[in-house]
TORKOL-4160 file (C-alpha; in steps of 0.2 Angstrom, whole numbers, padded with zeros to 4 digits, m for minus):
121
<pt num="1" X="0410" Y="m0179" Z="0426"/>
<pt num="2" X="0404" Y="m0195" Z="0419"/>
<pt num="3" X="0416" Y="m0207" Z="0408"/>
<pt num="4" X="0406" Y="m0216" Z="0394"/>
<pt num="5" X="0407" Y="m0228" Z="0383"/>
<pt num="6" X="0399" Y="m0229" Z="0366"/>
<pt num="7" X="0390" Y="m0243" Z="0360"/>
<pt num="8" X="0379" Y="m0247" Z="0343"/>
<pt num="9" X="0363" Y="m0257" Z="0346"/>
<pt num="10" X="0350" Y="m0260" Z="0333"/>
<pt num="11" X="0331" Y="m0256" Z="0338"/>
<pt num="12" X="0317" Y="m0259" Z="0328"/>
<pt num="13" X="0320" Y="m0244" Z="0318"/>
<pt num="14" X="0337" Y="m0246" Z="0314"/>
<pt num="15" X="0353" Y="m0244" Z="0322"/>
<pt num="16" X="0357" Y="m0233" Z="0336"/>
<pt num="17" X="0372" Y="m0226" Z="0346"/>
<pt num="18" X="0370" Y="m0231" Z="0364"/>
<pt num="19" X="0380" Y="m0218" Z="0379"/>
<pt num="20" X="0385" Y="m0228" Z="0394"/>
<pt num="21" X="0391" Y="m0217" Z="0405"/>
<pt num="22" X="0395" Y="m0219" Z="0424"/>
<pt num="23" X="0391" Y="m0204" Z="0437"/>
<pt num="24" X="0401" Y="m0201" Z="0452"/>
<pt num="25" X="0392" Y="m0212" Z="0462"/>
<pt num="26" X="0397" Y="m0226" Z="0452"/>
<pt num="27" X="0379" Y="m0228" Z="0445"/>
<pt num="28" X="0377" Y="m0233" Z="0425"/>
<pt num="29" X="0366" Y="m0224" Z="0414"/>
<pt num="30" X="0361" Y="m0226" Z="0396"/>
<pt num="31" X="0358" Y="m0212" Z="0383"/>
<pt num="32" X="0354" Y="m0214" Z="0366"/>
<pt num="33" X="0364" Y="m0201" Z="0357"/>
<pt num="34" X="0352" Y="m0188" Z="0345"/>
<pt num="35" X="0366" Y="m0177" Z="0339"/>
<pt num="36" X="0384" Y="m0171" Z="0341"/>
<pt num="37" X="0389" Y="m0154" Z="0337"/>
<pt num="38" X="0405" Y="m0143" Z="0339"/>
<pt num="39" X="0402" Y="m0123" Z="0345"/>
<pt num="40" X="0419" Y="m0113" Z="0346"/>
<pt num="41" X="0427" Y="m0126" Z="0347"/>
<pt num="42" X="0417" Y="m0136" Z="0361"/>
<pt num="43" X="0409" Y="m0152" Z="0358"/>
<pt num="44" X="0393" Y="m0157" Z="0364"/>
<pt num="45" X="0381" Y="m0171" Z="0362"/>
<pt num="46" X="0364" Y="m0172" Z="0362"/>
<pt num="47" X="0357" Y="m0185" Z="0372"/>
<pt num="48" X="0340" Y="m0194" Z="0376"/>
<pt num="49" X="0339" Y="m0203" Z="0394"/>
<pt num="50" X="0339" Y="m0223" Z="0394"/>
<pt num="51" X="0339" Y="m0227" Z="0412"/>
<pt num="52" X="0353" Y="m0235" Z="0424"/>
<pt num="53" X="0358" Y="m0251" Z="0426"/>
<pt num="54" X="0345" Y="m0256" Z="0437"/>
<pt num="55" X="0331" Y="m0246" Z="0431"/>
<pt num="56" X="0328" Y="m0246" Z="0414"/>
<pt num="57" X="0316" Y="m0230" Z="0407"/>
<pt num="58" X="0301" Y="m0234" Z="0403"/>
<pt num="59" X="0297" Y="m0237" Z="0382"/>
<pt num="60" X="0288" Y="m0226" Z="0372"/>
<pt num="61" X="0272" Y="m0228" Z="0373"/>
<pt num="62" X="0272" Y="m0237" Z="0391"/>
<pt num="63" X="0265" Y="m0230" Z="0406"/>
<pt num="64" X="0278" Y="m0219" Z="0413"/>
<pt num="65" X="0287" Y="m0214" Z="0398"/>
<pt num="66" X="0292" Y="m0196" Z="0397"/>
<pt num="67" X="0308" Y="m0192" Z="0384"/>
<pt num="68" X="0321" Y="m0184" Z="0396"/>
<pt num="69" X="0334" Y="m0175" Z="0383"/>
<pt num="70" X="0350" Y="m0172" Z="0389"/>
<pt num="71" X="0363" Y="m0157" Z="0381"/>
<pt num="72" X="0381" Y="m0162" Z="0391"/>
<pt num="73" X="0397" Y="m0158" Z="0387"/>
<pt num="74" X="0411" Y="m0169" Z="0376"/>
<pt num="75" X="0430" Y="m0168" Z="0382"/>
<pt num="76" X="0441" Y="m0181" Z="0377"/>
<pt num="77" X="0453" Y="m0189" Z="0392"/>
<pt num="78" X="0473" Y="m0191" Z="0389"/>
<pt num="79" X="0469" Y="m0207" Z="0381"/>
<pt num="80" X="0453" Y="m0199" Z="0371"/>
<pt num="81" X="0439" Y="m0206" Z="0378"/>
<pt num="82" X="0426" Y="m0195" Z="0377"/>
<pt num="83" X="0422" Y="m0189" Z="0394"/>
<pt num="84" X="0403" Y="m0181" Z="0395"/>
<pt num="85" X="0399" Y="m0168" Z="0407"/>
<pt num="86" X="0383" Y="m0159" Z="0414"/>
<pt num="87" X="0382" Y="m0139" Z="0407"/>
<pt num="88" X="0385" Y="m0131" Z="0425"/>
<pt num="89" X="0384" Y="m0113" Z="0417"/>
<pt num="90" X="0365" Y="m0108" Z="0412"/>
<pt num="91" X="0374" Y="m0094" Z="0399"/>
<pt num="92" X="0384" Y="m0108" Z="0389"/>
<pt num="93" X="0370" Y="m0121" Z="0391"/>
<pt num="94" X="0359" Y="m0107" Z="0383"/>
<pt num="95" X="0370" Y="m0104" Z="0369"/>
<pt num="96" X="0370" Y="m0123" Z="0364"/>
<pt num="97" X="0354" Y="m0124" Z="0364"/>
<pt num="98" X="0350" Y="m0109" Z="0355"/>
<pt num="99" X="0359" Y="m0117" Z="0340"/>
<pt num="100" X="0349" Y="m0134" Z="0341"/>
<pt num="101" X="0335" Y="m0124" Z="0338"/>
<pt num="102" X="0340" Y="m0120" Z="0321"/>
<pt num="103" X="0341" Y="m0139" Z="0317"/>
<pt num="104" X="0321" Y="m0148" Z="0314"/>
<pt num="105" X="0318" Y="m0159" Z="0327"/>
<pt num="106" X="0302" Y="m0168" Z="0332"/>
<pt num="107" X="0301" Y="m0161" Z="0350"/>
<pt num="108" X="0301" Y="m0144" Z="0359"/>
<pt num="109" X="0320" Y="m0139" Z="0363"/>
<pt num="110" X="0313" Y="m0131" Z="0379"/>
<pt num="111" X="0313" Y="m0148" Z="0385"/>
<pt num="112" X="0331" Y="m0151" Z="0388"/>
<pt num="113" X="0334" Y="m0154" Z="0403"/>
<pt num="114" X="0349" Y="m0145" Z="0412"/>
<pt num="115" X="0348" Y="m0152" Z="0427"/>
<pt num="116" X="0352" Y="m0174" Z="0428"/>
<pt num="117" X="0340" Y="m0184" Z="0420"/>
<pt num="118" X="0327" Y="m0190" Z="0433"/>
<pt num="119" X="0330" Y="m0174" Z="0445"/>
<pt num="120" X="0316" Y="m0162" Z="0449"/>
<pt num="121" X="0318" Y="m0143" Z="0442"/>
């Protein structure tokens, strides 16, 4: 489970909604969120991988780069903070991403990642 905090920052293309969440290890990482939708019910988010605190991910276009897509979870706490957490079951996390593929977007869906963002498959 990861608590977050969202955040708006302006790039050089505009604005963009910034997921700071913190992992069980205490560790901060950034997202930048893509897209939010709700399936029976469920939220979920969308998510492409910043970087931690300490190690920020490489920019487009800089050695290193590679776009780590994230598809978690969104529950709200008792006081409504939205709560995001990893897809655990391979069933659901397919499901959710079967309906992102219905939506245009400029990469492959194949690479979400349902593993942590930085982990090997």
């Amino acid at each position: 489970m990861m608590m977050a905090q969202d955040m708006t920052e302006q790039n050089g293309q505009g604005m963009v909604e910034v997921v700071e969440t913190t992992d069980e290890n205490g560790v901060v990482h950034y997202f930048e969120r893509i897209d939010e939708m709700e399936i029976d019910g469920q939220a979920y988010a969308l998510l492409l991988y910043q970087g931690t605190e300490e190690d920020e991910a490489p920019e487009e276009g800089e050695e290193g780069y590679d776009e780590e897509f994230v598809l978690m979870k969104v529950i709200k706490d008792a006081d409504g903070t939205p709560v995001y957490e990893y897809i655990e079951d391979e069933e659901e996390f397919n499901r959710v991403a079967a309906e992102l593929e219905k939506k245009d977007y400029d990469f492959d869906i194949d690479e979400i990642l349902l593993d942590e963002p930085g982990s090997q498959n």
